[in-house]
N, C-alpha and C positions, 0 to 999 in steps of 0.2 A: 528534421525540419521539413514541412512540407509549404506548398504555394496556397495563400489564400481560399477559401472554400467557395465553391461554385455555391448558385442556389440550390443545384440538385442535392449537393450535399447535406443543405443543412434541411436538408427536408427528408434525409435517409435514412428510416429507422426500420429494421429489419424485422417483421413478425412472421411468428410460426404457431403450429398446432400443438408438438410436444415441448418445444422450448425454444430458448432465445439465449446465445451469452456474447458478451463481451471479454476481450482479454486484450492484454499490453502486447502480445504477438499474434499475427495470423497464424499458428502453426498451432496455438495454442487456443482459439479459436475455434481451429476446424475440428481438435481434438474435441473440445468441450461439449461442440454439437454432436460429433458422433458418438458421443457416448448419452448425450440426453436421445439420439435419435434406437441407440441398443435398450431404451428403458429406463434410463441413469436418471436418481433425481438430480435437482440442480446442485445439491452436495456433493455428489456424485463429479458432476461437466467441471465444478471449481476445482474440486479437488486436480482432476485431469489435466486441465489449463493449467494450472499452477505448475504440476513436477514437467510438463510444456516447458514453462516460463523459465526453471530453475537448468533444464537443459540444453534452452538457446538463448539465454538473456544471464550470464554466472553474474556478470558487473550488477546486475542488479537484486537476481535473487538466488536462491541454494537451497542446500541440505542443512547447511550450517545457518541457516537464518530463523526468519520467524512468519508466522502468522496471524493476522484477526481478521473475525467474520462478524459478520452480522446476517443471523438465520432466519427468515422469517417463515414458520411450518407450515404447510397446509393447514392445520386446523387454527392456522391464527397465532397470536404474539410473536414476540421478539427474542428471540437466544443471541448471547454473544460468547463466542472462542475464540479466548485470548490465549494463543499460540507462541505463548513468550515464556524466558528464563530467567531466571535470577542469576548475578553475578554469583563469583566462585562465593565457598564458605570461608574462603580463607583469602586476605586479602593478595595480591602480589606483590612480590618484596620491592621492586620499584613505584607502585599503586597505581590504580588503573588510570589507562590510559585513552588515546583516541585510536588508534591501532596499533597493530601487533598483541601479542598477547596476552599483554593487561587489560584489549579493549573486548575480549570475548565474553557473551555470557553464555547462558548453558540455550542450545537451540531447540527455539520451539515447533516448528515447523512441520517436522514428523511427528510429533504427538498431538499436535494439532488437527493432523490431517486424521491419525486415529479414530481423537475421539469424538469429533465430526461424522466420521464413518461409519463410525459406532450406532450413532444415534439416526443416521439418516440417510445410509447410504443403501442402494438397492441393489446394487451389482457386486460382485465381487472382488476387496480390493485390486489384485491380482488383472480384471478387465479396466478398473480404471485407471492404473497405471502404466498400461502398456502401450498407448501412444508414446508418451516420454521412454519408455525401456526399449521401444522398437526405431525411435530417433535416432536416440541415446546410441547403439550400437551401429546403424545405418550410417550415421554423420549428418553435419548440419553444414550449410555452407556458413564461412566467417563472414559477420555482413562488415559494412564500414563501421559503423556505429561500434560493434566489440572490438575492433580490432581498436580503434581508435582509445577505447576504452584498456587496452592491453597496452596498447604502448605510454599512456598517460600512466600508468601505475606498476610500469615495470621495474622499476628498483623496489617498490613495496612486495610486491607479488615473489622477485629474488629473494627479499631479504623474509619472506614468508615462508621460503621451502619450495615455491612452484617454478623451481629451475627445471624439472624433469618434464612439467603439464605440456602437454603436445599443442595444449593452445596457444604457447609463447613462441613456437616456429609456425605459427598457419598464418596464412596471407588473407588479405581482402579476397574473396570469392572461392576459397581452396573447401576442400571438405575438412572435417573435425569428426572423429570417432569419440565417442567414451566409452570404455566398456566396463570401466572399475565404476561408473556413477550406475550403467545398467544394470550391473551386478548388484549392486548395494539397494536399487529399486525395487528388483523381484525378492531381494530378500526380506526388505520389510512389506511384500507385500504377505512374502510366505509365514513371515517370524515376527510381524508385529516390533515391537516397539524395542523388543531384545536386540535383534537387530542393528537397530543406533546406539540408543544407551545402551546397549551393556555389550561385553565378551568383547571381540577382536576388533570392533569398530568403538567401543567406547573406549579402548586403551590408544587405537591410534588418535582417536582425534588428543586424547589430554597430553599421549606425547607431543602433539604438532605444537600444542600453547603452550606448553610447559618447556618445548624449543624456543618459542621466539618470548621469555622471559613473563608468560602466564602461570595463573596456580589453579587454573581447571583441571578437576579429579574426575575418576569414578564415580564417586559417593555422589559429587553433582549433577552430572547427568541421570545416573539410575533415578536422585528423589523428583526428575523434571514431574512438572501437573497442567497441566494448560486450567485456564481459569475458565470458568463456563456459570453462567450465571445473566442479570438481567442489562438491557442498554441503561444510555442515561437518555431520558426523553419527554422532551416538552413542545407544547403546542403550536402548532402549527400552519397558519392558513386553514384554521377547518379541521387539521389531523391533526397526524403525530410526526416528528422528528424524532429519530433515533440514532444514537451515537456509540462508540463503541464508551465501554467504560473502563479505568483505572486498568491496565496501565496504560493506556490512551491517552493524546491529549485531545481528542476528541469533544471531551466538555467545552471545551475554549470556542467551537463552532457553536454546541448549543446554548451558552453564554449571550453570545451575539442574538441568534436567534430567538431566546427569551425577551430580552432587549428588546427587538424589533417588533416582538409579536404584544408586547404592551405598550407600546410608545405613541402616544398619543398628540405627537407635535403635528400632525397633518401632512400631510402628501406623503408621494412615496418616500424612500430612502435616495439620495445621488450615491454614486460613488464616495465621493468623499466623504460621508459617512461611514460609509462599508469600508474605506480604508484603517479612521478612527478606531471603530469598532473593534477590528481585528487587533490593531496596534494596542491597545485598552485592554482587551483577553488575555494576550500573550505577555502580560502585567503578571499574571498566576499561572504561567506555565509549571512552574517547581513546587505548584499545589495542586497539581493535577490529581494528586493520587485522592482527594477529597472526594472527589467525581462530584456527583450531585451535589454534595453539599454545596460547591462554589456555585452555584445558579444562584444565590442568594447574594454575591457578591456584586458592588454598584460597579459597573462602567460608566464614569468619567471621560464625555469627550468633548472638544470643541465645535460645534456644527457647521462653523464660518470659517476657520485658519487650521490649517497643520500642524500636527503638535510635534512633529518629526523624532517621536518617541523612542523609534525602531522596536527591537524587540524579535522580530522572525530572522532566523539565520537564513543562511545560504547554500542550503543540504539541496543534493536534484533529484534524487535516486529512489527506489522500488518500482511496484512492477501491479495491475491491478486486474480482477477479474471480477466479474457482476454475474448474475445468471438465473433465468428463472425455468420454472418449468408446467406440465399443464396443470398439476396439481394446485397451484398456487402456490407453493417453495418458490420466495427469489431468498438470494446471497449475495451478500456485499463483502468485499474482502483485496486486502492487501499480502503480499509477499516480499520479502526485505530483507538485504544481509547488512543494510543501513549506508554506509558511502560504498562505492566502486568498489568490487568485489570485499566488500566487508573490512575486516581486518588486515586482510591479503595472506593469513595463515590457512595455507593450504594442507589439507588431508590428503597427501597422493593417493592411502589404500583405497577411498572414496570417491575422488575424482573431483573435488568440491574444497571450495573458501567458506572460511566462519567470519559472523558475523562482527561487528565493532559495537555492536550495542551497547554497551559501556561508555561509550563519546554521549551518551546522551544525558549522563549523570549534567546536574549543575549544581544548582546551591541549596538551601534550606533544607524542606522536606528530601527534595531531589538530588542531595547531596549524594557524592559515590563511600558505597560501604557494600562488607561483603553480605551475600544472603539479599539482595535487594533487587528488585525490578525496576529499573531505568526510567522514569516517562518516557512512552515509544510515542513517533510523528505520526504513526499510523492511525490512520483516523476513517474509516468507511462508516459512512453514512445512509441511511434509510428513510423513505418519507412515505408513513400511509398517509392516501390520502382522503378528500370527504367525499369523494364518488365510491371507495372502493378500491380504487389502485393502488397499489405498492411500486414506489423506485426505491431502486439501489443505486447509489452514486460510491465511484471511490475515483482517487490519480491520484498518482505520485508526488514527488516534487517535498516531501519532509514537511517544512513549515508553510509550504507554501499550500498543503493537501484544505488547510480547512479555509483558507483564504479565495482560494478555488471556489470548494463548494458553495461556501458563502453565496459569491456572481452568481453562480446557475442558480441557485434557490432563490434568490431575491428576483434573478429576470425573468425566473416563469414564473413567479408572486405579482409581481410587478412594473414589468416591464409585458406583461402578457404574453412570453413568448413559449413557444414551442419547445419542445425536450432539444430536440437537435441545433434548433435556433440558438438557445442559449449556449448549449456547449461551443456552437462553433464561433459563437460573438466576441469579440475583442476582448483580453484579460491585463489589470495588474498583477503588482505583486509588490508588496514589501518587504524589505528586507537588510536588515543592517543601517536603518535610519534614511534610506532612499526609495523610491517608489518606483520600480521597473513598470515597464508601459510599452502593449505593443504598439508597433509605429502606427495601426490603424482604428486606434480607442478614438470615440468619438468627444471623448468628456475629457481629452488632453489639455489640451485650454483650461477650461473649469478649474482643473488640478493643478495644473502650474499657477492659474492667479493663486488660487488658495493658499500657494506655500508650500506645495510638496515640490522636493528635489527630486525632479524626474528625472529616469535614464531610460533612452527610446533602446528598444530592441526590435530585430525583424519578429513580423507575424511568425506565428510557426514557434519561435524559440522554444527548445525545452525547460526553460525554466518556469512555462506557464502549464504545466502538467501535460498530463494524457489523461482524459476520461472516458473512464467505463462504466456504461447503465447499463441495465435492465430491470425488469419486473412485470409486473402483473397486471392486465385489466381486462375486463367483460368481454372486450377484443378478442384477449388470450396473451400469451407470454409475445415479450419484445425486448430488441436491445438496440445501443445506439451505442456508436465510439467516436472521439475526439477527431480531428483531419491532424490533432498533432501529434510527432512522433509515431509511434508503428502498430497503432491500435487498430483493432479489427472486431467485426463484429457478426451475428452467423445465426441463424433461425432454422428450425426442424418443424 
């Protein structure tokens, strides 16, 4: 949590000649520039940031988690890699669950990172890996925020195997080694994908689930495919809006924003619209997997009263990196092992928690069964726009990621404001039939007559994400990060 943002803040957006990125750590951060600054494209800097992110931030992301991106190439359009698993083939004999070993699916995260690599990476994985591998074995100091996150989930994390993890005796400020997570980094930078899925790492993770009463196999992990294919995207302010697609629920953001971009009632949007709106999308979250199709589907909302619908949970967790570079490459992207260290089934051979993505199963389409992909909260967004500039937007926070986005687009739409302006501007959030509200929203009033059951939170709270931009303009590459929580941001 931090204090209120000065003006200089909101006015901080950091540019450079080779690149620009953003990440959910400074460490991660500095990694991502010095690798855009050795040559690296901006596939390259996220990929970097990321196994950063996965080696000082575990409570939030891993080995055992997942990835989506949203790529936008030098030569133009939009790729998305969906760095996600399917639940086991076989169901678990108690059925899945919210954690422990029912809640594992197969992790997409290194194959992600792969075939991202594959396609657009310029350095060799091997250099982009070695900030996180040369951490990784150095040590990290415990900040408050993990530790505090260790002791919140220590019966989970016990009853997960991580009685031996050297992070459950390290203090507020102590150092942390891993050398089982550095070892397992230079291997996949050396052996590629075999590495995870297969031989002596794919046997210890299925024993670790198949410990705490999961039925992840081999056969699972070796058939992983990360999905790679087009966004979902519609118009907007002049450009384009782009979202990740299926298994995303990222549609539900461009829902709204189709919405908005024909609506013809006059004036801007208030908030309580943009409350609506949200509440009204997350009506078809368990049809997410439709993608595009559901942009055809009516939002129904009140424009004068509260419908106090609910509908967005109460998840806080992932981790976010943005990044562009001179070429015109930016990337939007998330990393997630989904709640607090995932599952809390720890891999000791690897040094690394799996994820709980299986808590994400609900009802109908998104009902839980084996062989199936979850709707994932991850949602990174992208906005060309009609000058020519490309933003990446992504943060954290589960359900709360496209509700987020939503405020920043609408107030540099709308409210005329600046990239930095808007991210640093006052945020709600719904969630569970109430309206979180930080104590210094100017539209508090408005929203209480209205009918919304508001709950004041201090400025700062993390339940109103961390964001991370960057991208492209005639300027040249730029990024900008949230004042909340422990974002950072870094230009070449």
């Amino acid at each position: 949590m931090g204090s209120a943002p000065s003006q200089a803040t909101r006015c901080a957006v950091a540019t450079g000649r080779v690149g620009a990125i953003a990440a959910a750590h400074p460490a991660a951060a500095e990694a991502g520039s010095r690798i855009l600054a050795a040559g690296g494209s901006a596939v390259d800097a996220v990929i970097a940031a990321q196994a950063v992110v996965c080696v000082t931030m575990p409570q939030a992301a891993g080995l055992g988690g997942d990835t989506l991106m949203l790529v936008r190439t030098a030569a133009g359009g939009v790729v998305a890699i969906g760095g996600t698993g399917l639940s086991p083939g076989q169901a678990p004999d108690g059925g899945f669950s919210s954690t422990g070993g029912g809640s594992v699916t197969v992790p997409g995260l290194v194959d992600g990172w792969l075939t991202a690599h594959a396609r657009w990476g310029r350095l060799e994985l091997a250099a982009v890996l070695r900030p996180a591998v040369d951490l990784a074995r150095a040590g990290v100091r415990l900040t408050a925020g993990l530790y505090s996150a260790v002791q919140g989930q220590r019966e989970r994390l016990l009853a997960g195997g991580a009685e031996a993890w050297p992070l459950l005796q390290t203090w507020t400020g102590a150092g942390w080694r891993q050398p089982e997570l550095a070892d397992l980094l230079e291997a996949i930078a050396g052996s590629g994908r075999d590495a995870f899925y297969g031989g002596s790492m794919a046997a210890a993770i299925c024993a670790a689930v198949r410990g705490c009463g999961g039925s992840l196999d081999q056969d699972d992990l070796a058939a992983q495919e990360s999905l790679v294919g087009r966004p979902v995207s519609v118009d907007w302010d002049g450009g384009l809006a782009h979202v990740q697609p299926p298994s995303s629920q990222g549609v539900l953001l461009a829902m709204v924003l189709s919405f908005l971009e024909g609506d013809r009632s006059g004036g801007p949007p208030g908030d309580h619209l943009l409350v609506e709106l949200s509440e009204a999308a997350f009506a078809f979250r368990s049809d997410c997997g439709k993608g595009a199709a559901l942009l055809g589907g009516s939002l129904v909302v009140d424009r004068e009263r509260a419908s106090r619908r609910g509908g967005p949970r109460a998840y806080l967790h992932t981790a976010g990196v943005a990044a562009a570079d001179a070429d015109g490459m930016v990337v939007s992207s998330l990393v997630s092992v989904f709640d607090d260290f995932g599952s809390a089934v720890f891999v000791p051979e690897g040094g690394f928690v799996l994820n709980n993505r299986a808590a994400g199963f609900t009802d109908g389409n998104n009902a839980p069964g084996p062989g199936k992909r979850p709707v994932h909260t991850l949602a990174p967004a992208m906005l060309e726009q009609s000058d020519g500039s490309v933003l990446a937007l992504a943060t954290p926070g589960a359900d709360g990621q496209v509700q987020t986005l939503l405020q920043i687009l609408a107030r540099i739409r709308y409210g005329n404001c600046s990239l930095p302006a808007a991210v640093a501007a006052p945020r709600w959030r719904s969630e569970s039939g109430a309206l979180l509200i930080e104590a210094d929203h100017p539209a508090a009033a408005d929203l209480h007559r209205r009918g919304h059951q508001l709950r004041e939170k201090e400025a700062g709270d993390a339940v109103f994400g961390a964001v991370v931009a960057a991208g492209a303009s005639p300027a040249g590459p730029f990024a900008a990060a949230d004042w909340r929580r422990n974002v950072a941001r870094s230009a070449r």
